[in-house]
BAVEX-600894 format. One record per residue: z, y, x of N, C-alpha, C, CB in turn. Coordinates in steps of 0.1 Angstrom, whole numbers, plus 2048, in hexadecimal, padded with zeros to 3 digits. Atoms other than C-alpha are relative to their C-alpha. Glycine has a CB too. Example, Ala and Ser with C-alpha at 12.3 -4.5 7.8 and 13.67 -1.06 7.14 Angstrom:
n_w|n_v|n_u|ca_w|ca_v|ca_u|c_w|c_v|c_u|cb_w|cb_v|cb_u
800|7F4|809|84E|7D3|87B|800|80C|809|80C|800|7F6
800|7F5|7F7|847|7F5|889|808|80B|7F8|7F2|805|804
// end
This chain:
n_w|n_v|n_u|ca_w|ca_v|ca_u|c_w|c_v|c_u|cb_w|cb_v|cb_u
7F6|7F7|805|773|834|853|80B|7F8|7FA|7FA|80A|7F6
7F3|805|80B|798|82A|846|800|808|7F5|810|801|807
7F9|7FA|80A|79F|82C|828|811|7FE|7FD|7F9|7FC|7F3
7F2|800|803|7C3|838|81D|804|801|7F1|806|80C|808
801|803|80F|7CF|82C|7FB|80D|806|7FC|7FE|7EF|7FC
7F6|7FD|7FD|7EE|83C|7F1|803|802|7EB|800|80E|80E
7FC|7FA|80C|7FA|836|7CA|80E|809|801|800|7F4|7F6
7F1|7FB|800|814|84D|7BD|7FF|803|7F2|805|80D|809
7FD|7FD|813|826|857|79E|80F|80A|802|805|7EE|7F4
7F7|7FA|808|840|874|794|803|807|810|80C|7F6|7F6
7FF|7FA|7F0|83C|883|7BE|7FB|80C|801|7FA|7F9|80B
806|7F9|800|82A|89E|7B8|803|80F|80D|800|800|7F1
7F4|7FB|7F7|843|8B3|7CD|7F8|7FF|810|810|7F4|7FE
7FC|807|7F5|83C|89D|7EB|7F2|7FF|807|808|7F0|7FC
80E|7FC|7FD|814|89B|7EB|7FC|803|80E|7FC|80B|7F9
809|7F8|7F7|80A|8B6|800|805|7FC|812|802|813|7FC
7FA|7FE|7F6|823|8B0|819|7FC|7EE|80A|811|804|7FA
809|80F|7FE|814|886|81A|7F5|806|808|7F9|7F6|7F0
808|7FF|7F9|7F7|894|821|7F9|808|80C|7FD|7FF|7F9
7FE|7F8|7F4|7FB|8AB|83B|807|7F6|80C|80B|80E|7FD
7F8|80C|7F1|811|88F|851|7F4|7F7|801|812|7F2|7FC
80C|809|7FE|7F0|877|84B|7F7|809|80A|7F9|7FC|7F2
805|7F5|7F6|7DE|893|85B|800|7FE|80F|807|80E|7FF
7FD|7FB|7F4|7EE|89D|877|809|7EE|808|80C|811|7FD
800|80E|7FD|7F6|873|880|7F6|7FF|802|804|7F6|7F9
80B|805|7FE|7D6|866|877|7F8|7FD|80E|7FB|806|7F9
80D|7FD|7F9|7C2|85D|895|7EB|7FF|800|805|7FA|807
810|802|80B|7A2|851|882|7FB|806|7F9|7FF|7F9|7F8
808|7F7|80B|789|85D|86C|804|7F9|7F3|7EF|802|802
7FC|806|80B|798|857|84A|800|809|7F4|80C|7FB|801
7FD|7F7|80E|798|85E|827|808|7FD|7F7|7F5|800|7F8
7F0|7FE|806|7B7|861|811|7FD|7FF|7EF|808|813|806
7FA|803|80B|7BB|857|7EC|80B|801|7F6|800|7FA|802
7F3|803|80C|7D5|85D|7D1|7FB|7F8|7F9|806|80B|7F5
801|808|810|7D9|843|7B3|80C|806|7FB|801|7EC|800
7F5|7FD|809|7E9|855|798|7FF|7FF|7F7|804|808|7FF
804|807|80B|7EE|850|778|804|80C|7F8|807|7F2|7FE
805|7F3|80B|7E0|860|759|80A|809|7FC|7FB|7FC|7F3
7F5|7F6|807|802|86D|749|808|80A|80C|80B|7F7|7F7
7F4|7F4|7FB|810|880|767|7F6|808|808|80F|7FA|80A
807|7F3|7FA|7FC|89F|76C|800|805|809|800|808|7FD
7FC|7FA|7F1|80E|8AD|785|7FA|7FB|809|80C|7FF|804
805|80C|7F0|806|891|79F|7F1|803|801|802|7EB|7FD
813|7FE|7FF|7E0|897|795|7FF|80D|805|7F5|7FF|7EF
807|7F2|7F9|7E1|8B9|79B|805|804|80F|803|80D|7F7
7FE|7FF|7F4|7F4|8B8|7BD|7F8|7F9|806|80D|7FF|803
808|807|7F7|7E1|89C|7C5|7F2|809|806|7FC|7F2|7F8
80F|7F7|803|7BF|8B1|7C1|801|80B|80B|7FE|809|7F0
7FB|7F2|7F8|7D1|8CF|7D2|801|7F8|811|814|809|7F9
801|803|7F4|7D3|8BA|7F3|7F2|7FA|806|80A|7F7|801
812|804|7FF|7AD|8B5|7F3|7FB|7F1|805|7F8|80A|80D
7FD|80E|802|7B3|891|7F4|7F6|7FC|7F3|811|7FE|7FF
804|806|80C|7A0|87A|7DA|80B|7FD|7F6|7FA|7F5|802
7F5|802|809|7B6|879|7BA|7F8|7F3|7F3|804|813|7F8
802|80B|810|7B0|857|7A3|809|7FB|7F5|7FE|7F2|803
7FC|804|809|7BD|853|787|7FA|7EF|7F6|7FF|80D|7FA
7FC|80B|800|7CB|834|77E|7FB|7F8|7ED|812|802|806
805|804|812|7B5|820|75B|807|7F6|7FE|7F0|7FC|7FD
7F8|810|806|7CA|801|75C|80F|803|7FB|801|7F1|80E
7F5|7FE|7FD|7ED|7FA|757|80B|80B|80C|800|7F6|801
7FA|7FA|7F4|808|814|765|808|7FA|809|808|808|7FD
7FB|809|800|813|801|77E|7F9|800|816|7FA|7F6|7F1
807|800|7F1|80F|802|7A9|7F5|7F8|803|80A|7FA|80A
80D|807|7F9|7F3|7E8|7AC|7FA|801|7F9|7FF|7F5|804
80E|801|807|7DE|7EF|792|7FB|811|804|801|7FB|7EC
7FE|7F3|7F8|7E3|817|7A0|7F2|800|80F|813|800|807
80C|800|7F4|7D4|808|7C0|7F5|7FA|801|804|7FB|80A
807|804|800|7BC|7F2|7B4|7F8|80B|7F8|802|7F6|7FE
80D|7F7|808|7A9|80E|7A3|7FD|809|80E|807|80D|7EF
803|7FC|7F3|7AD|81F|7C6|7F3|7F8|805|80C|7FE|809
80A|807|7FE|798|802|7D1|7F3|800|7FD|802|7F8|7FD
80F|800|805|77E|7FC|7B9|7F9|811|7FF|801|7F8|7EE
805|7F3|7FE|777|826|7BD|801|804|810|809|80B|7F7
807|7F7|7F1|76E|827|7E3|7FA|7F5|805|80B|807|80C
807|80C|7FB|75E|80E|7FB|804|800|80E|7F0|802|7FF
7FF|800|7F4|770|815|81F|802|7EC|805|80C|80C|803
801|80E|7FB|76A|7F3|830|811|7FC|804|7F3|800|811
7F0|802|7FB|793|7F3|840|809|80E|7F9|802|802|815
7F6|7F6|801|7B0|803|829|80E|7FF|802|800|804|7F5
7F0|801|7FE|7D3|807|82A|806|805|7F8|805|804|80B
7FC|7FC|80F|7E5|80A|80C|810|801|805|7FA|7F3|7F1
7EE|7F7|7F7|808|81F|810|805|804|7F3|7FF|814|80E
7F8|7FB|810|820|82F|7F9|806|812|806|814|7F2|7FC
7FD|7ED|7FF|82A|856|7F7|80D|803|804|800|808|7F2
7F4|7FA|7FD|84C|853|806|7FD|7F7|812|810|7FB|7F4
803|804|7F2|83E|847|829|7FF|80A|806|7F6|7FA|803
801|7FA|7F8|841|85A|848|7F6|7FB|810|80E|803|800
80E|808|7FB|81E|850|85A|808|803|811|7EC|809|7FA
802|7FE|7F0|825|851|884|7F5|807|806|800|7F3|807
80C|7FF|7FB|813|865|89C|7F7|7F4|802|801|807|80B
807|80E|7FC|7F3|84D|8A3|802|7F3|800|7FE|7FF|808
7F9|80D|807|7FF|833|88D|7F8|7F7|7FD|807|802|7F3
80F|80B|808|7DA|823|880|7FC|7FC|814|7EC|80E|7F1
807|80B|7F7|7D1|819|8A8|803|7F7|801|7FF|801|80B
7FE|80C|800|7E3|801|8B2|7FC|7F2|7F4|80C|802|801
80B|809|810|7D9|7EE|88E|7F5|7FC|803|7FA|809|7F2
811|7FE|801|7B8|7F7|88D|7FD|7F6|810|7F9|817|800
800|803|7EE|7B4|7EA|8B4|801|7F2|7FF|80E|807|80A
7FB|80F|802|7C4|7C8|8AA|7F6|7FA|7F7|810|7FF|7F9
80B|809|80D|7AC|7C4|88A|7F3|7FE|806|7FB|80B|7F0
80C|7FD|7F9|78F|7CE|8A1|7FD|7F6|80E|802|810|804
803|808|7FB|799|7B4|8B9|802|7F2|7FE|804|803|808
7FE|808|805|7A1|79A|8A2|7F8|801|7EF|80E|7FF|803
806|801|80C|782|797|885|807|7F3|7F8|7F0|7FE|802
7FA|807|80D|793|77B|874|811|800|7FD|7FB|7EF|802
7F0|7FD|80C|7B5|78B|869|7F7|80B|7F6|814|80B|80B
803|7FC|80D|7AB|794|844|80B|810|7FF|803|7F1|7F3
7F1|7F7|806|7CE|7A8|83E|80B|802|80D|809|7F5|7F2
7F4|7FD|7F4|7E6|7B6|85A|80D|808|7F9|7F8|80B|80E
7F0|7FA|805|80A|7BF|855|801|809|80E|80F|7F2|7FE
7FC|7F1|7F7|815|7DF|863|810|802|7FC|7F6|80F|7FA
7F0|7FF|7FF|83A|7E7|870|801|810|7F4|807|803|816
7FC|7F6|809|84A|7FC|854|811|809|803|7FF|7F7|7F1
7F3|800|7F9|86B|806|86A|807|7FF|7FC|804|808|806
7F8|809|806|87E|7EE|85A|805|7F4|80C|7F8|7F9|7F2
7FE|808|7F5|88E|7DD|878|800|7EF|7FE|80E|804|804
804|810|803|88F|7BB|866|7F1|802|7F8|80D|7F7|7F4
80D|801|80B|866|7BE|856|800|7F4|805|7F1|809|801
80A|80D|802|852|7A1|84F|7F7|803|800|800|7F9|7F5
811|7FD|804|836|7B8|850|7F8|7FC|7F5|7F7|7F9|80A
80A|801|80A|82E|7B3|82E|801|80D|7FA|802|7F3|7F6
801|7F2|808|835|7D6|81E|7F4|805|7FD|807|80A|806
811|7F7|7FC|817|7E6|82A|7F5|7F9|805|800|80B|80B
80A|804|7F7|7F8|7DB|836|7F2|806|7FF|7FF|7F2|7FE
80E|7FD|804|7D4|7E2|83F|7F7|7F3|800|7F9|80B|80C
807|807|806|7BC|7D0|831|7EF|804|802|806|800|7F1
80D|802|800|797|7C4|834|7F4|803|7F5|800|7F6|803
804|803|80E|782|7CF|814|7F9|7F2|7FD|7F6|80A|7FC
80A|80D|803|76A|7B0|818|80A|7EE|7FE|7F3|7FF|812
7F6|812|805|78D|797|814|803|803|7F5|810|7FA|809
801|7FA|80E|792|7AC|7F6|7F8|7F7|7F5|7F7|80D|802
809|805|801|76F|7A1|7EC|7FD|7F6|7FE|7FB|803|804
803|814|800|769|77E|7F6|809|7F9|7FF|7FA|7F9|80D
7F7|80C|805|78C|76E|7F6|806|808|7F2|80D|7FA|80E
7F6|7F6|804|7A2|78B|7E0|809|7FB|804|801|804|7F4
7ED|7FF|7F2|7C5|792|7EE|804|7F6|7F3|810|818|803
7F2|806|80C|7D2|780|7C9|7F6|7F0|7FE|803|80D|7E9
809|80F|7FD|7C7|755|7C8|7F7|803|7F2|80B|7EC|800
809|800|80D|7BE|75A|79F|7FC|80C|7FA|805|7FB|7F7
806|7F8|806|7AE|779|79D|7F4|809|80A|80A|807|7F9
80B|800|7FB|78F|781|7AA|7FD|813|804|7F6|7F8|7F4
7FE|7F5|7FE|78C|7A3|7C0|809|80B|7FC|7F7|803|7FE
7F4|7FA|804|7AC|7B0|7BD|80B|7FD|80F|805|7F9|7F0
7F9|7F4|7F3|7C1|7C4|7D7|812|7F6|7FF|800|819|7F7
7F6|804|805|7E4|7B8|7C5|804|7FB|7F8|804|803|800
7FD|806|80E|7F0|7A2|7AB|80C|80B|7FC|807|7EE|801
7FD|7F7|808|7FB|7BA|78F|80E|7FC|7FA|7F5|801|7F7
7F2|800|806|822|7B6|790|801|811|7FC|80E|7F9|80F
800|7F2|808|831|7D6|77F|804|805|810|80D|804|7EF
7FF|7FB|7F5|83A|7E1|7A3|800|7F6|80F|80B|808|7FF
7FB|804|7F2|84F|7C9|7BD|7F6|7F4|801|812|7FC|800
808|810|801|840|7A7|7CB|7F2|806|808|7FC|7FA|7EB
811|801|7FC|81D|7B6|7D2|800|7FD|80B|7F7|80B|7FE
7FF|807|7EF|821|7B6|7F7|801|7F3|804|80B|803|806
7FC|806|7FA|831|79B|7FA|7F1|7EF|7F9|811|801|7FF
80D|809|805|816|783|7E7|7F4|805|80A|7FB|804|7EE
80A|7FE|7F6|7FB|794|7F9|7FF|7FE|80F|7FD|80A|7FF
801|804|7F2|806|78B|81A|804|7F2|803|808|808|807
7FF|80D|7FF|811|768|813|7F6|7F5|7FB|80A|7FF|7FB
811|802|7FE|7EE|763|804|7F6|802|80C|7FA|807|7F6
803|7FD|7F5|7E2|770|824|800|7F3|80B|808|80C|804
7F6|806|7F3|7F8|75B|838|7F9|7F1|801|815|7FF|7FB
804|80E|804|7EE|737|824|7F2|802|801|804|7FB|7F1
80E|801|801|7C7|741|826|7FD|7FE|815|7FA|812|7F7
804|800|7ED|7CB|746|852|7F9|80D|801|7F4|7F2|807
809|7F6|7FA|7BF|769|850|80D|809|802|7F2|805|7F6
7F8|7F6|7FE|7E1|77C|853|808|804|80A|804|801|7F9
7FC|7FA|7F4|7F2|78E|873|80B|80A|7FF|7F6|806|805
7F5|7F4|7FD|80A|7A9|87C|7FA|809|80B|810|7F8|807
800|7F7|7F7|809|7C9|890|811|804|807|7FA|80B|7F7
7F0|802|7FE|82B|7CA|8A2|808|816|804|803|7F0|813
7FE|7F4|7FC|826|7F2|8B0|802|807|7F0|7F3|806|80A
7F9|7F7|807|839|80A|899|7F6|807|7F8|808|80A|808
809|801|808|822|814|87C|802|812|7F8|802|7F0|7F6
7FF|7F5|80E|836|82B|85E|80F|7FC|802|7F8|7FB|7ED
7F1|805|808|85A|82F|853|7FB|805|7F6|811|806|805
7FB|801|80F|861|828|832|808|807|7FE|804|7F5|7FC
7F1|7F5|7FF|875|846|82C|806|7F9|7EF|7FA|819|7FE
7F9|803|80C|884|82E|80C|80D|804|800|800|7F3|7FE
7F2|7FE|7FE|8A6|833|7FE|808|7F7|806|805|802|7F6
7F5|80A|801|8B3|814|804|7FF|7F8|810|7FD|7F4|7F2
808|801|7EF|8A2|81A|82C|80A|80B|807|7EB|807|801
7F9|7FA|7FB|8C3|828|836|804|805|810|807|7FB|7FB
7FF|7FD|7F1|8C1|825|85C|7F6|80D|807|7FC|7F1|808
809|7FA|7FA|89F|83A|85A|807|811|7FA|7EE|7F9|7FC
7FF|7F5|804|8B6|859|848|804|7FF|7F4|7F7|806|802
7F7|802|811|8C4|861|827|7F7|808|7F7|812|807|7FE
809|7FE|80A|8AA|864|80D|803|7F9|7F4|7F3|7FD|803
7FA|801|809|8B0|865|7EC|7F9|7F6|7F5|801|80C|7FC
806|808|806|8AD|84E|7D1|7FA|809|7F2|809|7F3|7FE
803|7F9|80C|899|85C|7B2|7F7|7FC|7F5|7FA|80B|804
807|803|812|888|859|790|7F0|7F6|802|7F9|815|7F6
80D|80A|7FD|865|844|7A0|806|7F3|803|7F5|805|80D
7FD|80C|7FD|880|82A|7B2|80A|7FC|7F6|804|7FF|80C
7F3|807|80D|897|825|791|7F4|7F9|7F9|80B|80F|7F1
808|806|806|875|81C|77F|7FC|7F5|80B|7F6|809|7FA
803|811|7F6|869|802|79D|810|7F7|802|7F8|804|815
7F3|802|7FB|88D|7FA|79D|804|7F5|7F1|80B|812|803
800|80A|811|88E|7ED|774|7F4|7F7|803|7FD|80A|7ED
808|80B|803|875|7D7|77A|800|7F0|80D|7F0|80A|7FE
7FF|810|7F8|883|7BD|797|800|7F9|7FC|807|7FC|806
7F9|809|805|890|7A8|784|7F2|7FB|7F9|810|804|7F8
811|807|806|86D|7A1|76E|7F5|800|80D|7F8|80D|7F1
809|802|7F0|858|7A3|791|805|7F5|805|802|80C|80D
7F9|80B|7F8|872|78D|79C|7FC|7F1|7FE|810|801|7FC
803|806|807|86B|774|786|7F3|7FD|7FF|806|804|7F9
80E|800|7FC|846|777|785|7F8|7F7|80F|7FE|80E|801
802|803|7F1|844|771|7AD|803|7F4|7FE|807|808|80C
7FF|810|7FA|858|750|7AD|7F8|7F7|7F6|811|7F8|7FF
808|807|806|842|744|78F|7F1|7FC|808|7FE|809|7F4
80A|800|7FC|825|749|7A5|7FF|7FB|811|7FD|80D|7FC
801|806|7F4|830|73F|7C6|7F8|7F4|804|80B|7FD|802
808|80D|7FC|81F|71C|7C3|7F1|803|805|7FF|7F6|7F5
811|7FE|7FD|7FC|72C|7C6|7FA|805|810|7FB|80E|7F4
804|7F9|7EF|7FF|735|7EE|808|7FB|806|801|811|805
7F7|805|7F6|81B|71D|7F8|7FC|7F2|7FE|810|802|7FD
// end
């Protein structure tokens, strides 16, 4: 079974409608996740209302510690960890899944995010057992994402990938990123979840090049 990891914060709105496009995409047997966090109610209780698993988030508020509690509360062997303003493609997990299934030693696969220039690092599905035995971060032991306050995570996790020889790409059309700043895919608005991941580049920023030496 896939698991689908999906933190969110202050969407509550947007929920039901996530999880109805996962649905009706999906071609696999999967199970679906929120990471939310303790102070915003709302999100817990829409999450709940989409009969989805709702986790609430014990660490820092904060996208990767969100998803790493996702983690340590399930056990699907292959997840794919997404965000709540994605617009999933019909039969978007074969092609992936297909590639992981004919290639056991890619740990971490990058998936197209319809960003005409990707790097395939935004998104990816992931192996739990590289999780496990290497973790996605060099100094911290079973862990999904080094705990920047948002930006960066991706991109560490796939350039740790990259330096270990277990990481890949999927090149078939995956998700749009319905972001704001994903103008070619439509005009979506910027709002109150991307002003807070938005104050914190500049300290992420900073963080990342501190840490670059550990996977270059």
């Amino acid at each position: 079974m896939l698991g689908i990891y999906i933190p969110t914060f202050g969407r509550a709105g947007k929920l039901q409608q996530v999880a109805d496009n996962i649905k009706e995409a999906t071609n696999s047997e999967y199970k679906l996740y929120w990471g939310v966090e303790a102070h915003d109610r709302e999100s817990i209780l829409a999450a709940k209302d989409t009969g989805a698993e709702a986790i609430v988030n014990t660490g820092n508020p904060c996208y990767s510690d969100a998803l790493q509690e996702i983690y340590e509360n399930s056990d699907e062997d292959i997840f794919f960890w997404a965000n709540d303003d994605f617009l999933f493609l019909k039969d978007w997990d074969v092609a992936p899944l297909k590639k992981l299934e004919e290639n056991p030693q890619v740990m971490v696969l990058g998936v197209h995010d319809g960003n005409p220039n990707t790097k395939y690092h935004s998104i990816s599905i992931i192996r739990r057992k590289y999780i496990e035995e290497q973790s996605g971060v060099v100094d911290m032991p079973n862990r999904v994402l080094y705990p920047y306050l948002h930006n960066y995570v991706d991109d560490e996790l796939a350039n740790t990938a990259k330096a270990r020889g277990v990481w890949d790409f999927c090149e078939t059309p995956c998700i749009h990123h319905q972001h704001h700043s994903f103008t070619w895919l439509g005009d979506f608005k910027h709002d109150a979840t991307y002003a807070k991941n938005d104050a914190t580049f500049t300290e992420d920023s900073r963080t990342y090049n501190e840490r670059i030496h550990l996977w270059q």
